[in-house]
C-alpha positions as CSV (number, residue, x, y, z in Angstrom):
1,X,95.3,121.8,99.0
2,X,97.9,119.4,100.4
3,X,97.8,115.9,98.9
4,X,98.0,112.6,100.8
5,X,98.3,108.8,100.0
6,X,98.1,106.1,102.7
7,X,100.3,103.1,101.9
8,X,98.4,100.4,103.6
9,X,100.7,96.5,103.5
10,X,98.0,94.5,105.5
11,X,98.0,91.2,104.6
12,X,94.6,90.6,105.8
13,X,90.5,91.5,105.4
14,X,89.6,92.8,107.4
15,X,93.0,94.3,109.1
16,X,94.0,95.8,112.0
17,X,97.3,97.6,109.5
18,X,94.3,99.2,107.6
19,X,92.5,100.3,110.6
20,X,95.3,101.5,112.1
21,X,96.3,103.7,108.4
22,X,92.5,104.8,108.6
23,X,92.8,106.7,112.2
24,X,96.1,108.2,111.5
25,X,95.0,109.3,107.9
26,X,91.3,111.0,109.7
27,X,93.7,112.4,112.5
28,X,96.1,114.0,110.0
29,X,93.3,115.9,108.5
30,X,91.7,116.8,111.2
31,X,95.2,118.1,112.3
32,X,95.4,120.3,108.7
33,X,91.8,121.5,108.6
34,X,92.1,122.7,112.4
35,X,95.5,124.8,110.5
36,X,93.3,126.4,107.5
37,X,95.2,123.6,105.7
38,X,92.3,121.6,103.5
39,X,94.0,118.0,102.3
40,X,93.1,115.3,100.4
41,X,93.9,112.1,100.9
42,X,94.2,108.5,99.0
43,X,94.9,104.8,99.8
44,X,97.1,102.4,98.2
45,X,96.3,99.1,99.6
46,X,99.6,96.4,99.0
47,X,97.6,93.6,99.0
48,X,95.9,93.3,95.8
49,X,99.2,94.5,94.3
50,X,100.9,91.7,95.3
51,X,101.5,89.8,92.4
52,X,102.1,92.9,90.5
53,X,104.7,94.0,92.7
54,X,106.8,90.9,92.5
55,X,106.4,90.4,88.9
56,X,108.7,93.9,88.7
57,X,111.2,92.9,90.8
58,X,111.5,89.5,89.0
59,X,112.0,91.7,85.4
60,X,112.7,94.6,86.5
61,X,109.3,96.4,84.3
62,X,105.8,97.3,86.4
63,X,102.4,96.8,85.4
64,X,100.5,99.3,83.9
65,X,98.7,99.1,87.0
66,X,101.6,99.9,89.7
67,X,102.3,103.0,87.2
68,X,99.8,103.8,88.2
69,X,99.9,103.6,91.6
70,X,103.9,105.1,91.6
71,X,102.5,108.0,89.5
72,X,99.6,109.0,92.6
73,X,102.2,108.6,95.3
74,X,104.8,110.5,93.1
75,X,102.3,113.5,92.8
76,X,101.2,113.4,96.8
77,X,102.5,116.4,99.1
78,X,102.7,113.5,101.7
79,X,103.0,109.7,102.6
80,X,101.4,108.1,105.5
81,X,103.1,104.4,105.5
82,X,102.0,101.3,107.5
83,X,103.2,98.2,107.8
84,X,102.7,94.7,109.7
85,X,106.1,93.7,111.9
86,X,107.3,90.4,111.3
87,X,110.4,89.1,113.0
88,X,111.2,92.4,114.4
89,X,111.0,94.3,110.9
90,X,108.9,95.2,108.3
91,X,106.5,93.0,106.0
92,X,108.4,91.4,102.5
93,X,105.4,92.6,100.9
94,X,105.6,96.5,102.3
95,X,109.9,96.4,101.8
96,X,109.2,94.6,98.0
97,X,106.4,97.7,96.7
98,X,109.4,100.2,98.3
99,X,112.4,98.4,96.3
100,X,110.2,98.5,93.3
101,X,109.3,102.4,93.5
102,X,111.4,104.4,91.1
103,X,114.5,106.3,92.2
104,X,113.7,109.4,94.2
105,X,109.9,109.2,94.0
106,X,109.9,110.0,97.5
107,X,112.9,112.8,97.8
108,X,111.9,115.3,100.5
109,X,108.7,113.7,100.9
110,X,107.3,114.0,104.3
111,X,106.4,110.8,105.8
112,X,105.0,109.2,108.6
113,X,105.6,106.1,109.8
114,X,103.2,103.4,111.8
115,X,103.0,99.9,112.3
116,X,100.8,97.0,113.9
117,X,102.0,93.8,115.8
118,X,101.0,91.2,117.9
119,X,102.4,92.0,121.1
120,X,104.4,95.9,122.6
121,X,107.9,94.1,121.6
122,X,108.1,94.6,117.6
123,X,107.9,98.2,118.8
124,X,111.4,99.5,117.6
125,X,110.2,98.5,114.2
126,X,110.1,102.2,113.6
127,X,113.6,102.9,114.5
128,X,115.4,100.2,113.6
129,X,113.9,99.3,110.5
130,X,111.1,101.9,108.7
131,X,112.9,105.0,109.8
132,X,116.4,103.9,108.2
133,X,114.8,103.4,104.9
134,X,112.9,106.3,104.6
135,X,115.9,108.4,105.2
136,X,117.9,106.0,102.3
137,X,115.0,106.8,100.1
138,X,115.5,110.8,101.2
139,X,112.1,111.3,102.6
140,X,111.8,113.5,105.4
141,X,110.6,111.2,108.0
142,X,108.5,113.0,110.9
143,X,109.8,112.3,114.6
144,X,106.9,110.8,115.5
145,X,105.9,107.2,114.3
146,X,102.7,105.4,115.8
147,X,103.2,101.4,116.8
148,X,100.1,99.8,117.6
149,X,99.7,96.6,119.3
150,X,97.0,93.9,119.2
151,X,96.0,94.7,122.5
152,X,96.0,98.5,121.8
153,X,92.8,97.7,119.5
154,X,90.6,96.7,122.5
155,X,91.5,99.6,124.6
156,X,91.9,102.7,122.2
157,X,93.0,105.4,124.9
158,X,96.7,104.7,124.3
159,X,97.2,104.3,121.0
160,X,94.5,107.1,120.2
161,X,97.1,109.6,122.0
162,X,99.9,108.0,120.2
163,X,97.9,109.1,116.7
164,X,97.0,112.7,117.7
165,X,100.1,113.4,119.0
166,X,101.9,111.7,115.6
167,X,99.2,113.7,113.6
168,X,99.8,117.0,115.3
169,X,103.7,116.3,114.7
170,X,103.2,115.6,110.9
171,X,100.7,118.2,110.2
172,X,103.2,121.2,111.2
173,X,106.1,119.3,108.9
174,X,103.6,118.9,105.9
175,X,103.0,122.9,106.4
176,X,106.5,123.9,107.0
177,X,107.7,122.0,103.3
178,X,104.2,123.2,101.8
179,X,103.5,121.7,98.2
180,X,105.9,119.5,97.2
181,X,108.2,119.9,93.8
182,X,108.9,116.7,92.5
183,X,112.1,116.0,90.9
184,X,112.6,115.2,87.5
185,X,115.9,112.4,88.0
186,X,115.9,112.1,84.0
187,X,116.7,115.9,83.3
188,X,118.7,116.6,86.5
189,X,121.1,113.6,85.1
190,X,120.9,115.0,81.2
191,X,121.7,118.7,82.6
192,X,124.8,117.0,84.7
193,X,125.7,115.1,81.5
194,X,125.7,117.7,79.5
195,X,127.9,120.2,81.9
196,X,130.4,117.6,81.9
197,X,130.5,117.3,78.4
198,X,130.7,120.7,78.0
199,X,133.4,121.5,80.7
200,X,135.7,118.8,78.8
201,X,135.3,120.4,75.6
202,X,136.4,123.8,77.3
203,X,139.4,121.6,78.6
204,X,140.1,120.4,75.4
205,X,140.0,123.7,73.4
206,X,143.0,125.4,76.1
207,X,144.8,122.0,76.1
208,X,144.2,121.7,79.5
209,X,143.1,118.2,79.3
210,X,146.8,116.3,79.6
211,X,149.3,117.5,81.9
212,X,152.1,118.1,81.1
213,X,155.6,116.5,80.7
């Protein structure tokens, strides 16, 4: 059973971000279940998380509440992420909750990435901004991201395309990395400590620590 969460950063009820996260999310598991590949899926709405969100980056602690939260998207097989484009780039609110998650939550995650604006031009949104910082956080983003307009929500036959073909693109990545393994960052950095320590210790016992002279 592959796992999904929607991260939803609409800053409005109702929204056209959510909407938007809603179609893809249906067309994604449409696309599994027409593979033999049942999913479930959750959503993770930004918006009531708000205050939450920037009380951690102010000191540096989350809420039990976004534990929460990191904890489900830490244990998902996938991440659908949409965001609002301001000024060209994503929401403060959607870049904030990322900047916030803990290191490596989303290491070899698959991901797909949509947005909404107001008119076709905040389109490279996905290029220029989302897909960069997917690939920082070392998610595996799919090639195809979804950007819907405001006019794309009175006539659906474009955008609708856009999804399936976005969906059918995801699906087969979500298939081909099966269930994710996620990292544990705590042990991987005690093992490494604890190699180094040992491999100076061996250097110590043969003298080999000083050169010569």
């Amino acid at each position: 059973m592959t796992a999904l969460v929607v991260v939803s950063g609409g800053l409005r009820e109702p929204s056209s971000t959510r909407l938007l996260a809603d179609q893809i999310e249906a067309a994604v598991r449409a696309e599994l279940a027409r593979a033999n590949s049942p999913a479930t899926s959750s959503v993770i709405e930004l918006r009531p998380l708000g205050r939450a969100i920037m009380d951690a980056m102010l000191s540096g602690f989350p809420s039990k509440e976004l534990e929460a939260v990191f904890q489900q998207l830490a244990e998902a097989d996938g991440l659908v992420a949409v965001t609002p484009a301001f000024n060209a780039s994503f929401s403060g609110l959607f870049k904030s909750f990322f900047d916030v998650l803990p290191q490596e939550t989303l290491s070899e995650m698959p991901v797909l990435i949509a947005a909404t604006g107001g008119t076709e031009r905040h389109s490279l949104v996905l290029e220029h901004a989302l897909r960069p910082m997917f690939s920082y956080l070392h998610a595996i983003v799919s090639p195809t991201g979804v950007y819907a307009a405001t006019t794309d929500f009175g006539s659906q036959t474009g955008v609708t395309e856009r999804i399936h073909k976005a969906a059918n693109d995801f699906s087969r990545l979500l298939q081909a990395c099966g269930t994710r393994k996620r990292r544990d960052v705590f042990t991987e950095e005690v093992s490494e400590m604890t190699r180094l320590l040992a491999s100076t210790k061996t250097g110590d016992a043969y003298g080999s620590s000083e050169p010569a002279g």
